[in-house]
N, C-alpha and C positions, 0 to 999 in steps of 0.2 A: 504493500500500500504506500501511496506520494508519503505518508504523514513521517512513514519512519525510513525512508527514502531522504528524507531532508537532513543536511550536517546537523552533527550535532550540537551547535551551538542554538538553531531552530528548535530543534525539536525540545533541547532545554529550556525555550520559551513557550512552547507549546504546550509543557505538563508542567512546568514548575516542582513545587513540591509532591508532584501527585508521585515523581519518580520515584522519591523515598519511601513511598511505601510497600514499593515491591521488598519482597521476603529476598533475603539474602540467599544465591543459589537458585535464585528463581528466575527463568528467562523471558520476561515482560514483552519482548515482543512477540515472542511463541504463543502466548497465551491471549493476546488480544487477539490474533490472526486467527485462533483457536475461535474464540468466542463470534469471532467477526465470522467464519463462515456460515456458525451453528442459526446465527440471527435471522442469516441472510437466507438460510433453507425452511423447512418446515419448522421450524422453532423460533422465527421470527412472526410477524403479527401477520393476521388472516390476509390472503390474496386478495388484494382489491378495493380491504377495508380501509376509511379513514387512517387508519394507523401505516398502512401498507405504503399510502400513499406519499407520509411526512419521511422525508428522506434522514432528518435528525434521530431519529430513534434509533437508526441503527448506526450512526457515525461517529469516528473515534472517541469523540469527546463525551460521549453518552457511554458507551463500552465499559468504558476506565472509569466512568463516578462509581459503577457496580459492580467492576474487579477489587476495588477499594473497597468496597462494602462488605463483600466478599474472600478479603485476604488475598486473591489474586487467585483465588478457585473457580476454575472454567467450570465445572459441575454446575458450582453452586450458584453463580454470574448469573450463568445462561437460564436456572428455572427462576433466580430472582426477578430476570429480563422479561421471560416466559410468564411469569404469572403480571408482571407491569404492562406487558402488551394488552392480556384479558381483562385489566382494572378498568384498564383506559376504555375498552370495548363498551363493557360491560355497564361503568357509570356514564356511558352515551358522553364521551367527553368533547368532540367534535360539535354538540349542540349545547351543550356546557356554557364555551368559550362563545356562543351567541349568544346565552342568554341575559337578557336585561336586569335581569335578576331585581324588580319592582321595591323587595322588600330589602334592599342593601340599607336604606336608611334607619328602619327598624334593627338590622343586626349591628352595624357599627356603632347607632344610639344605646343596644343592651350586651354586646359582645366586643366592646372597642378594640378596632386594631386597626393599623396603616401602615403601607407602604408611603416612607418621605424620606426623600433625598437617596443622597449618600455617602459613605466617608470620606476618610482622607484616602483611600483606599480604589476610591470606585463605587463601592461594593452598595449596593441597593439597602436604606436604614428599612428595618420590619418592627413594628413595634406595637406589641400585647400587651393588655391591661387586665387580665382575668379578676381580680379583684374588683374589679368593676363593672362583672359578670352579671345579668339578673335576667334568669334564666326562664322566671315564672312568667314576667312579661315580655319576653321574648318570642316563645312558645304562644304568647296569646296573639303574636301577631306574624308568626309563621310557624312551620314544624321544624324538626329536630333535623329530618331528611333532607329540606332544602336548606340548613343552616352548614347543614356537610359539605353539601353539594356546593352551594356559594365559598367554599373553603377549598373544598377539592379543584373550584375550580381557577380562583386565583392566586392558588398554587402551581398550578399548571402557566397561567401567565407569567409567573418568574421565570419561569424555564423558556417560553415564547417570547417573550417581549422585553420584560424587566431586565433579566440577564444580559441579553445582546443589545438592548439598547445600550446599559452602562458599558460593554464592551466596545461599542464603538467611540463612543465621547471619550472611554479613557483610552482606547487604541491600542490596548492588548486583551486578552479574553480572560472576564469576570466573571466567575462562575460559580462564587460565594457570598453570602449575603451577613450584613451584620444586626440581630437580632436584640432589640430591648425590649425583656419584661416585665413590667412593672408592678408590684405586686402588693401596690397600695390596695387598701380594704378586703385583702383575701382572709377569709375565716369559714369556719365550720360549716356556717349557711352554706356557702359554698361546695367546699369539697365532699360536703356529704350530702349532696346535691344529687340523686341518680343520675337525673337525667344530666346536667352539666359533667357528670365523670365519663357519661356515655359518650360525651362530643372529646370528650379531652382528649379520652384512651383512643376513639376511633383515627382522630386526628392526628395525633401521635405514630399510632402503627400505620396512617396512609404515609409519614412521613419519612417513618424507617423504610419500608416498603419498596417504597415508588418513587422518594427523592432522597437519594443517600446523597453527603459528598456538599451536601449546597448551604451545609451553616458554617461561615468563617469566624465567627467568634459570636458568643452571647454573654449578656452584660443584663444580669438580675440584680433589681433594685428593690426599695422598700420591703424586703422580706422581713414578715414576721415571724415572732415566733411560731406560730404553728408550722411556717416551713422550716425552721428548723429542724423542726422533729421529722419531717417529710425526706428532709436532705440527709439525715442520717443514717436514714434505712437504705436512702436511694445513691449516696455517693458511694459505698463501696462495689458496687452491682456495675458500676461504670469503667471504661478503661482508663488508661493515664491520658493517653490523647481526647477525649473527649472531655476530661474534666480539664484537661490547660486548654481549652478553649471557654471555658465559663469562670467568670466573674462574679460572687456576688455581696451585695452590700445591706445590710440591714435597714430600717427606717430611721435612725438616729444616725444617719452615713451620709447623707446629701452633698457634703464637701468634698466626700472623697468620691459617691459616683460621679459631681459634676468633672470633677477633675479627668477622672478617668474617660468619661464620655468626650469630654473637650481633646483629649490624646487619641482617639479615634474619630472626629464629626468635627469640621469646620465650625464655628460659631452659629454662621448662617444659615447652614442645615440642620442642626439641631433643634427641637422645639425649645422654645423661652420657657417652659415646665419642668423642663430638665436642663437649667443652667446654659440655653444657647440664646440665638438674637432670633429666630426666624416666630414670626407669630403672623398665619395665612392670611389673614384676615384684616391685623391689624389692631386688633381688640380682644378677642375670645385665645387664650391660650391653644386654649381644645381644637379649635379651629383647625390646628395641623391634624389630625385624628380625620377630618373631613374631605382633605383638600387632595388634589394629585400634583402632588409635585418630583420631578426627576426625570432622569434624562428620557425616560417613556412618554411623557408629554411634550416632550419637542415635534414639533410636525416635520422638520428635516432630518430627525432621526427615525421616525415612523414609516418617512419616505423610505429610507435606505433598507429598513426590516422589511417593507413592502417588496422591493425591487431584488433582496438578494437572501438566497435560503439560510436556515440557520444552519446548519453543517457547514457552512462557507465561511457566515459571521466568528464562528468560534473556532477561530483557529486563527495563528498568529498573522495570517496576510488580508485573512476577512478582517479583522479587528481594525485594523488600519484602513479600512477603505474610508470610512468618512472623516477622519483625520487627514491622511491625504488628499484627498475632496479640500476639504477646507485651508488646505498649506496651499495649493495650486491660487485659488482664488484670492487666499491673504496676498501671496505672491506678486498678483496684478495691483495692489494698493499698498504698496509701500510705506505710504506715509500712515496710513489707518493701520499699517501694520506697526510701526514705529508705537502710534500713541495708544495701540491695544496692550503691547510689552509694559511699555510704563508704567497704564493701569494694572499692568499684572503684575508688576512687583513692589507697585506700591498695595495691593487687596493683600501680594503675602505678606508684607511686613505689617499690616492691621492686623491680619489673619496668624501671628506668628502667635504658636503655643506660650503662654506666659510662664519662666520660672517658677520651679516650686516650689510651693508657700511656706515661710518659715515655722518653725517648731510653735513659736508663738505662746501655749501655754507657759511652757518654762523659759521664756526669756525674760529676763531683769534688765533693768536698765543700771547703769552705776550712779544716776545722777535722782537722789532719791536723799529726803530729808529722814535721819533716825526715828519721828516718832509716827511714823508709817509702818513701824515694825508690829506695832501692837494691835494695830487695825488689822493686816495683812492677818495675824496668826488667828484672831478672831474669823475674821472670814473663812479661812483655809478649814476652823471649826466648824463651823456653818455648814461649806461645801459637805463636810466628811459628813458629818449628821446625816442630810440629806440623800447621799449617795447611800447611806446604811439603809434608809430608809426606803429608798427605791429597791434597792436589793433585794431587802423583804419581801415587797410587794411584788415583784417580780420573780421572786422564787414563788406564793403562791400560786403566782398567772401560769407558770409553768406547769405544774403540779394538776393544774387544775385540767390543763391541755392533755400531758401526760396520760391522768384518770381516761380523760371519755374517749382518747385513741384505744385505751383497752375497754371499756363500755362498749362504743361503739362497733369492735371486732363482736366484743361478746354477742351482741344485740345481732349483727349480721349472721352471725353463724345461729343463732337460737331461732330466729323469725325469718330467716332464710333472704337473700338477697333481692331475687326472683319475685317475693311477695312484697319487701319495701318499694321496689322498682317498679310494682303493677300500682301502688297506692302514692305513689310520689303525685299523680297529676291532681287526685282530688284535695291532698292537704298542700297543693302548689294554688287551686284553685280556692282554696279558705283563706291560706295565707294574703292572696293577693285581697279578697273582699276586704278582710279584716282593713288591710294598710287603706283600701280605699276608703272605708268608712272613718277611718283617722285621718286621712288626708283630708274629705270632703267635711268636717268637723271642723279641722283645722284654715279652711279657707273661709266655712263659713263663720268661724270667729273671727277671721282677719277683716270680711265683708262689714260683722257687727261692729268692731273698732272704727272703720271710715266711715260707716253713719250713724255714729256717736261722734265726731269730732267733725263731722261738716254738719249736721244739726247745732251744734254749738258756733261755728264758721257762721254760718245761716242764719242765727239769733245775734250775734256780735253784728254783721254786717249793718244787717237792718236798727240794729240800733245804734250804730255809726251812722246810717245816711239819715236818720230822723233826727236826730242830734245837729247835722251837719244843716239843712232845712231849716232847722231853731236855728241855729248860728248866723243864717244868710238874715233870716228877718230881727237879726240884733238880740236875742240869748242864746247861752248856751247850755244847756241840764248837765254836759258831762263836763268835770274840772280836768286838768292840763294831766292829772293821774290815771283818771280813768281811761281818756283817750291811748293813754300807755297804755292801760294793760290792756285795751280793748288790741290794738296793732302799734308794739313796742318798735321801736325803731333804733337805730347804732345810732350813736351820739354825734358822728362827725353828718349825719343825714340830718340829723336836724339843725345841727350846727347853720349848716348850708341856708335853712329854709327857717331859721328859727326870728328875721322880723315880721315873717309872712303868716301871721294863723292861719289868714283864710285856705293858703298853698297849703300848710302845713296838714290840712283837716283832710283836705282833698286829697295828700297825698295817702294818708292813712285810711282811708276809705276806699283807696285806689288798692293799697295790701290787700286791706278786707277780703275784696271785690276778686284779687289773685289768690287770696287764700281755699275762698271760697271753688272758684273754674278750676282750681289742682287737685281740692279734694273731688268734686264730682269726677273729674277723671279716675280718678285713684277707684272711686266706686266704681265705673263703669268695668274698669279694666276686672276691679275682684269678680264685678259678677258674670264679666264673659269667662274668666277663671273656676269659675263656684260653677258654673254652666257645663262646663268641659266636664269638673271633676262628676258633678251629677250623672253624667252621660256614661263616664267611665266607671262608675261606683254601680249602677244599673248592667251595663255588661258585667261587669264582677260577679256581682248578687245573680245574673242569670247562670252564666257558666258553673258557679257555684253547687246555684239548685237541681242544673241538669247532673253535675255530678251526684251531689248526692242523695237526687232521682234512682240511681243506677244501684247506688247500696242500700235504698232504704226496706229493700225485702231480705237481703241477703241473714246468713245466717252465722253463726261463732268463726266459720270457715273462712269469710269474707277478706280478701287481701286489707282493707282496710282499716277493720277490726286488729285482724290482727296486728297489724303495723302500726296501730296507736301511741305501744307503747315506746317505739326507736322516735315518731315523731313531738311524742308529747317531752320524751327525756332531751331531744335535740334542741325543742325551743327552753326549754327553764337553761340548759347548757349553754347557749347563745345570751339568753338574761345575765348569765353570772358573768358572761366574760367581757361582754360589753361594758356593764360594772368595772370589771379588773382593769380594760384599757382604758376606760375616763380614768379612773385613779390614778396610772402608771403616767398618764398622757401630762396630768396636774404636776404629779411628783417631780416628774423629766423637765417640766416647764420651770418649776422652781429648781431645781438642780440646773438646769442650763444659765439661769441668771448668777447662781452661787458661783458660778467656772467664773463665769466671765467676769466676775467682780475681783475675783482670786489674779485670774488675769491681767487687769485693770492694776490692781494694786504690788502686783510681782513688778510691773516694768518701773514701779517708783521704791525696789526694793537695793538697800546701797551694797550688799555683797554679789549679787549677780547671778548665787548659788542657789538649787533646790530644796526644802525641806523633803523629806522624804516623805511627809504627807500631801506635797502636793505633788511630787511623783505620782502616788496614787493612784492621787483624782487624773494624772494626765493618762495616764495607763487605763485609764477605766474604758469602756465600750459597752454600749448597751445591748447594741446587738451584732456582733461582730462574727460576718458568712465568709469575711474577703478568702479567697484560696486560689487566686490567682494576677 
């Protein structure tokens, strides 16, 4: 084949590190030739089918992500390859990649995830928020089947689109992606979520599957404890190369993921949520979660993936096509080429990673007056206190976690999986009533607050402009106090208008009068709000009833019944811990000020030196995952 036909200085470009993975003793080009014939005969995808017809499936750069998968075993490649041709058949992936997929706003609104940007690298940013999972209202406005499916299938467009787009704009072949997930608000609701572990696991094993080879590094953030406990089962099950590709950082880490995330993601492609400059919108952080940005949205890069196959694109001469496309044309404008460089070396030296941050905790200054000494050791008391005290609490919140990971096992093996699993939807569909009847409570007290304070608007006004009336015909019923409190005004306002009563009256009757048309809106807006929730509390309460329509004959047997008790001990479980993290959340809040005053008052300290109590506190970590 051309590919290993080519010197090998090429062909060192063409695999990069993929070479290192052949097994010592093992003849990597034998084995792809091996796998390459197997693909291309009856063990390749059906005659004629979609798959038949995409020339990438079966070319170098495809071969080799599932020899790698595979240890560099032709056996094993070829039925991995062999069962990924049938996946692709089988979940109709060709109409997949057509489809509009209506409900993308419903799953990215309850299942956040986006492809933005990319690094320093190239490489396409992917970035999951499962913590911010919610999975009951999800399910109320698609199924579980099309949530796959929308998954499976712009997964497939990384391999189609994503991938050799960023291939071409960086102009050698990208063919790994860099992965953040985020893992603010993940808990127990969650993971003991049926139907949510259903999408995880299945998503997971389409990923081992069907796309080996395609994560260049992942970088997990806000982990809490609970995945602590998660990670501890699950990092020894792992190889060494798979775990020095992950990263991760606890929720009291933010300094050090931003840091980290900034050593891989340009400022300007990172989201402003995670310590970068880009916000899609301009307003909404979140926004990047929405938006499509990367080189897949260029329409001169769409061109080129239009006009030239991917088996072309990904490899070291396709990779450069629209790089050198683009050198020819710079070429012809020399001077635009002149003042493009410029700009490009003045973006990198903006763009230039900043030194890293000093120690900071333990630095003293030497220019420090003696009786800061005593202040300093008090604090440093304080901090430690504190820190004990988190600890405590902290070691409950674990303990507590600890408990229902074995509860939980117990409960699944006693009441059977299979049965929690058939009764998830009906206490998925209580659950959601329930919140709706608290949400719709909750808006309609916010509705009663705005017309309680515009009926008072409403009575001030009018008895501002009747006042104002007496005033024009020569008295006034309200003294210069009342007018205050009726519509108080900043001093330098009245200052202004303070020879003018008449202006003065006017203008205060003018507030009124704006007090008043803000609050009407304010109620318009609650009761188009109180309107929605009503709508959506009425579907709730029906979903509800047709559920538990369905059990209300059933008998001791009923999956529902019986599963009572895994959901009634899940939500008191969920009660306690909620509890535990407002506490810990407090505790953390006043310990982080105690540091930082400790800090404050170390750089006004005259020896320069450590106590070993505020070693400590510098040593301390709350939650500390980093292992790579």
């Amino acid at each position: 084949d051309i590919h290993f036909l080519l010197p090998g200085h090429r062909c060192q470009s063409m695999w990069g590190n993929n070479l290192k993975t052949i097994p010592k003793g093992v003849d990597g080009k034998a084995r792809l030739e091996a796998v390459r014939l197997r693909v291309n005969g009856p063990q390749g995808p059906k005659p004629g089918s979609e798959e038949d017809r995409l020339s990438y499936l079966r070319s170098d750069h495809m071969l080799v992500r599932f020899l790698i998968a595979r240890q560099w075993d032709v056996e094993k490649a070829v039925a991995m390859l062999e069962g990924h041709y049938r996946w692709l058949a089988e979940t109709n992936m060709s109409q997949l990649l057509k489809d509009p997929f209506p409900e993308e706003v419903h799953i990215k609104r309850f299942y956040p995830q986006a492809y933005h940007g990319t690094d320093k690298l190239g490489r396409p940013l992917y970035i999951e928020r499962p913590g911010q999972i919610d999975m009951p209202r999800l399910l109320k406005a698609t199924t579980c089947e099309r949530v796959l499916q929308y998954v499976y299938a712009q997964t497939e467009l990384q391999i189609r689109r994503r991938l050799p787009a960023c291939t071409l704009v960086r102009g050698e072949v990208v063919d790994k992606s860099l992965n953040i997930m985020d893992l603010d608000g993940l808990s127990f609701r969650i993971v003991t979520h049926t139907t949510a572990r259903k999408v995880v696991r299945d998503v997971v094993t389409m990923l081992q599957n069907h796309y080996p080879e395609c994560s260049g590094r992942m970088v997990i953030i806000n982990a809490p404890k609970v995945f602590g406990i998660a990670w501890s089962f699950v990092k020894p099950q792992l190889d060494e190369k798979t775990v020095a590709k992950i990263s991760i950082f606890g929720s009291d880490q933010r300094e050090a993921y931003v840091r980290c995330l900034l050593d891989l993601v340009d400022a300007e492609q990172l989201p402003a949520m995670y310590g970068g400059k880009c916000m899609c919108d301009n307003k909404d952080p979140l926004s990047c979660m929405r938006a499509v940005k990367g080189p897949w949205a260029d329409p001169e890069v769409l061109k080129c993936l239009e006009e030239h196959p991917l088996d072309k694109i990904l490899t070291p001469e396709g990779a450069k096509l629209l790089v050198e496309k683009r050198e020819v044309e710079a070429a012809s404008k020399p001077d635009e080429t002149s003042l493009a460089t410029e700009d490009e070396e003045a973006g990198e030296e903006r763009d230039a990673v900043p030194p890293g941050l000093p120690s900071g905790f333990l630095t003293r200054s030497n220019m420090v007056l003696p009786e800061k000494e005593a202040e300093l050791l008090e604090a440093e008391r304080q901090a430690a206190a504190i820190l004990a005290e988190y600890q405590e609490v902290d070691e409950v919140h674990v303990k507590t976690l600890t408990d229902w990971v074995a509860e939980f096992n117990a409960l699944m093996q006693e009441i059977g999986r299979p049965v929690i699993e058939r009764a998830q939807g009906y206490y998925d569909s209580r659950a959601l009533w329930q919140q709706a009847v608290q949400d719709f409570a909750h808006q309609q007290g916010e509705l009663d607050e705005v017309n309680k304070k515009l009926e008072v608007a409403v009575k001030n006004l009018a008895t501002a402009e009747a006042a104002f009336e007496a005033f024009l015909q020569g008295s006034d019923p309200l003294s210069k106090q009342q007018w205050e409190d009726l519509a108080p005004a900043k001093a330098e306002e009245v200052d202004a208008v303070c020879d003018d009563p008449k202006l003065l009256r006017m203008i205060r009757v003018s507030w009124l009068g704006d007090a008043v048309a803000s609050l009407q809106r304010h109620r318009d807006l609650a009761c188009s709000e109180l309107s929605m929730k009503r709508d959506e509390l009425d579907e709730c309460r029906r979903r509800f009833e047709f559920e538990d329509l369905q059990h209300s004959g059933c008998t001791w047997n009923c999956s529902v019944k019986r599963a009572a008790p895994f959901y009634e001990k899940r939500r008191l479980h969920e009660s306690k811990v909620d509890h535990q993290l407002q506490q810990l959340q407090i505790v953390e809040h006043r310990l982080k000020e105690a540091r930082q005053r400790v800090t404050l008052l170390q750089a006004e300290s005259p020896d320069g030196k450590s106590r070993s109590r505020s070693c400590q506190l510098d040593e301390m970590s709350l939650q500390s995952f980093e292992i790579a």
